[in-house]
N, C-alpha and C positions, 0 to 999 in steps of 0.2 A: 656499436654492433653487438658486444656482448649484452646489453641491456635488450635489446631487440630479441635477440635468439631468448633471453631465459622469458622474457613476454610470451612467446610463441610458445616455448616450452608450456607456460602456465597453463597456455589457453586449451592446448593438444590435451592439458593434464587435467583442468579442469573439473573432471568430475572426483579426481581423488582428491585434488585440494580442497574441495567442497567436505571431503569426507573426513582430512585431518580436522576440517575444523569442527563440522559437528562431532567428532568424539570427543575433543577437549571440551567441547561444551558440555557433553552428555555424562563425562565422568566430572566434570564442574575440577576440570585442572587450573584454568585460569584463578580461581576462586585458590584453589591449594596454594596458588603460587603469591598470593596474596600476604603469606605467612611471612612475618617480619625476618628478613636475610633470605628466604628465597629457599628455593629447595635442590639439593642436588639429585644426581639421578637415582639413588638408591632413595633416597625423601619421597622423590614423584610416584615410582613405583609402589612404596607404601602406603601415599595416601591414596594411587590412584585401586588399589587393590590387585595388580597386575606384576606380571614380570618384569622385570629389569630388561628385557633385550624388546620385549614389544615398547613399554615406556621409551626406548629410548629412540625406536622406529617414529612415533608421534613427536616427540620433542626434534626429533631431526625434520620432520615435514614443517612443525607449528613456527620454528627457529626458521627455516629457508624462506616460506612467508611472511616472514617478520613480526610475527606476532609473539615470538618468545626469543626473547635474550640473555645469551648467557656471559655470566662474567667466570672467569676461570673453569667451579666447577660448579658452579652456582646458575641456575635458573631463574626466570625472573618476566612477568610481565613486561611483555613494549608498552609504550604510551598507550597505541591505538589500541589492545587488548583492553589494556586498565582502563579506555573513557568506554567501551562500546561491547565489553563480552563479560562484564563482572554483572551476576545477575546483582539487581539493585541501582544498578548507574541509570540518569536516565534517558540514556543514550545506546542501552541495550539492547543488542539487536535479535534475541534467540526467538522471538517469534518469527521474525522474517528467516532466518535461519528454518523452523519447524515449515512455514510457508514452500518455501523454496524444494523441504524432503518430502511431503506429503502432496502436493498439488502441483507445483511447477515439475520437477525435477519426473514423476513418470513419464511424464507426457512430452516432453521438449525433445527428446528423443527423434521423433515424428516432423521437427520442423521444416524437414525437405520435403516430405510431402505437403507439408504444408504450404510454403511456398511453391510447390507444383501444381496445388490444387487451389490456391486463396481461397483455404477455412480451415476452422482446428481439425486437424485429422487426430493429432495429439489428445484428445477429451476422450477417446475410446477407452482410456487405462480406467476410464470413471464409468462405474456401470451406470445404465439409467435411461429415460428419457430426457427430448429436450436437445436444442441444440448448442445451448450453452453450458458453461460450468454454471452459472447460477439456477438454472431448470433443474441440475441436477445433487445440489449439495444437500438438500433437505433428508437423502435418502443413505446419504453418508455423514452420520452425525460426529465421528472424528474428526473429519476432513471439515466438516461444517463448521467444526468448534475452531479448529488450528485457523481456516480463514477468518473468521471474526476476532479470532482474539489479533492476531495481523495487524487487520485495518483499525479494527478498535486500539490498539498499539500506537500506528501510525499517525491516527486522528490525532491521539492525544497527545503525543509531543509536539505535532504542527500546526493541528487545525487552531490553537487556544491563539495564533500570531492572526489568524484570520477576522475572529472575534475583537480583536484588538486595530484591526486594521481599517476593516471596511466601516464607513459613519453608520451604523444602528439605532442611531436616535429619531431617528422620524420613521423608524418601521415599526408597524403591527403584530404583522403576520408571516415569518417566513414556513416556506415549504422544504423537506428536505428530500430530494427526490434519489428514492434510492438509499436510503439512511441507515439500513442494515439494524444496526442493535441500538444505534441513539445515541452513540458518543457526541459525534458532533452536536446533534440537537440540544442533549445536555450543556454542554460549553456553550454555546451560544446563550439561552439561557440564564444559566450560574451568570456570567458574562454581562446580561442586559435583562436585568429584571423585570422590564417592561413588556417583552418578547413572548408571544404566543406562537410555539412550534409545533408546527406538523408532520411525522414523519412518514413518508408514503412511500411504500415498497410489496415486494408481493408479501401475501399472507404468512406463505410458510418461514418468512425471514423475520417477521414482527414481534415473536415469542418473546427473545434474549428484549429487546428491544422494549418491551410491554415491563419488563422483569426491573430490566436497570432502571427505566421510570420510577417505577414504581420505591425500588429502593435507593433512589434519589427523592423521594417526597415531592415529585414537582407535576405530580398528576392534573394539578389545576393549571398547568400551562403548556406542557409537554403530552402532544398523544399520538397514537398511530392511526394510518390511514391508510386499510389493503386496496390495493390495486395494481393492474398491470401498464407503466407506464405507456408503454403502445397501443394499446387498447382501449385504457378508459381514461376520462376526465380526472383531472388535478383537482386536488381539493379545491373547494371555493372561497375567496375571502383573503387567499395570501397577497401583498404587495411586494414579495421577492420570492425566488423561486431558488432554491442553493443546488450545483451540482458537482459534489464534491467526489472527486476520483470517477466518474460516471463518464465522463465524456473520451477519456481512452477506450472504453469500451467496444467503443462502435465506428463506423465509416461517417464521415466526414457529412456523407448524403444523410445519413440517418441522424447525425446530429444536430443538422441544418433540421429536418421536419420534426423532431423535438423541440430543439427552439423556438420554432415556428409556433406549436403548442403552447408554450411558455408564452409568449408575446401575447397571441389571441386572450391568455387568462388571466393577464396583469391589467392592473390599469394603468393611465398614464401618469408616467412617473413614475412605475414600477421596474424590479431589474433582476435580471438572471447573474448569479455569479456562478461561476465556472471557475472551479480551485482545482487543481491538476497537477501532474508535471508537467513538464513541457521539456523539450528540445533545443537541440539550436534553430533558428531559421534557415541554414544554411543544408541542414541535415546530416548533420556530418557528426552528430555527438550530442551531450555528453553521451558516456558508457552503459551508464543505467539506466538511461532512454531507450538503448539499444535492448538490452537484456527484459526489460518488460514489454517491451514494444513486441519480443519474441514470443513470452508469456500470452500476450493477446490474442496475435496469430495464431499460435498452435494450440493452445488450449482453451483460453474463456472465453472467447468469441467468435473467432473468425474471421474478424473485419475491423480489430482497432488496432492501435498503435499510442508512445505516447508523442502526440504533435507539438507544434510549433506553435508562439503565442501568435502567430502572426494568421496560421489556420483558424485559432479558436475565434479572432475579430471578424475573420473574413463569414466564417460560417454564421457568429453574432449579426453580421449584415447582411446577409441575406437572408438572414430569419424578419428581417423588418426592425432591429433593432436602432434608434438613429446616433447614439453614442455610445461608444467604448472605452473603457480605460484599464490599466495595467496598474495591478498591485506587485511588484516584487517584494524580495524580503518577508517573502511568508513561510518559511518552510524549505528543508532542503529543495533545491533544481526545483521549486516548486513555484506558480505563478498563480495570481488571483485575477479574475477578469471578468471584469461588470458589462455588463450590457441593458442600458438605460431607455428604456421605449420611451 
């Protein structure tokens, strides 16, 4: 019962616990507390440059969270602080952290209207055209930068299990739809030297993406390709079609006529992968399916969520797709899922 009541406490509190933790990040305390025996409260305050009575306001919020432990009068990294808030680890999470201040966090505010209204009412904090958040980052180059580094983040601790996973040896051409800066397309690549990638997303997203090519030397195999997935034709020539973090984006229906696209441009024998989180089937969890699922509703879309692998086969079959298969083990809560024309 008491475990229950301080959950509820968390959740009511939420936005401050958000808050102890990016100040310990932003004054790089975790990092201080790294210091061999640990520091005590008059230690933290000096490194943190701050008083002693605020210092000791954050260490009582970062200690209640469990993220700082103290031994007598001694401070001291939890586990989970030291595998995931030391910049350097590589399980560090302060870009999702910056994500969450800069893009999630004005907007989620809004989520009851948004569940009143199903669409992001939340995007308004983002000036701009467009009804997306992607229509309108180009024109907020902060917020432009914090998302890419994010997903480019994200890619790169998980996407390299996908490269590893799926067989790549009898492929050409993959497409990477949606591909933002080219992390992934990179990794695949480095990955499978035989691999010619094409990265297709709109124009104004292709820049970063043109750049890291380019200073990756892999120009002769790795390039971009603007266009508006809804609108126009997929490049020509791929025999797999990647759609990595793209299909939370959108409704279920809209993913089905996507796919649909996909099918019509493969040949036979060709196959769309679909890398994601996913859900339970049940709907009922995990927690961070919950809290991005939120994300999509009120702010970048309007119309996704993240689903169940059992959605993403069903929508694979009704796109005309006639086999599916399940990759687990790719990537936190995350699933890999082919769909084989």
């Amino acid at each position: 019962m008491i475990e229950d009541i301080e959950l509820l406490h968390t959740v009511i509190h939420g936005t401050t616990a958000f808050e102890f933790l990016r100040t310990g990040l932003e004054l790089d305390l975790f990092g201080h507390l790294e210091k061999p025996g640990g520091l005590d409260l008059a230690g933290v305050a000096g490194a943190l440059g701050t008083e002693e009575h605020a210092a000791r306001v954050l260490l009582l919020g970062l200690a209640s969270l469990r993220l700082v432990h103290k031994e007598g009068d001694t401070y001291r990294n939890a586990p989970l602080a030291r595998r995931c808030l030391l910049r350097g680890s590589p399980n560090y999470l302060g870009p999702r952290v910056e994500m969450q201040r800069h893009v999630t966090n004005p907007g989620i505010g809004d989520l009851l209207e948004s569940v009143r209204q199903d669409t992001n009412v939340g995007l308004r904090h983002l000036a701009g055209s467009g009804p997306t958040l992607y229509d309108r980052l180009a024109a907020h180059p902060e917020v432009q930068r914090v998302y890419y580094e994010n997903m480019g983040d994200a890619s790169s601790k998980t996407f390299p299990l996908v490269a590893e996973t799926y067989d790549f040896s009898s492929v050409r051409h993959v497409i990477d739809v949606g591909g933002g800066e080219a992390t992934n397309a990179l990794t695949l690549a480095r990955a499978h030297p035989h691999l010619k990638v094409t990265v297709f997303d709109l124009d104004e997203a292709l820049g970063l993406a043109a750049r890291n090519i380019k200073d990756a030397g892999l120009e002769d195999r790795v390039h971009t390709h603007a266009g508006d997935l809804f609108a126009d034709p997929l490049p020509e020539g791929a025999d797999v079609v990647l759609f990595s973090h793209l299909f939370e984006s959108w409704s279920l229906e809209r993913n089905t006529e996507l796919l649909r696209k996909c099918h019509r441009a493969l040949p036979p024998g060709g196959a769309v992968l679909v890398y994601s989180f996913v859900s339970d089937d049940d709907n009922t969890g995990p927690l961070s399916a919950a809290f991005m699922s939120a994300y999509f509703l009120a702010i970048a879309t309007g119309e996704g969520m993240v689903y169940s692998g059992q959605d993403v086969r069903r929508c694979l079959a009704d796109a005309g797709f006639s086999r599916t298969e399940r990759h687990d083990g790719v990537g936190f809560q995350h699933a890999l899922i082919a769909g084989i024309k």
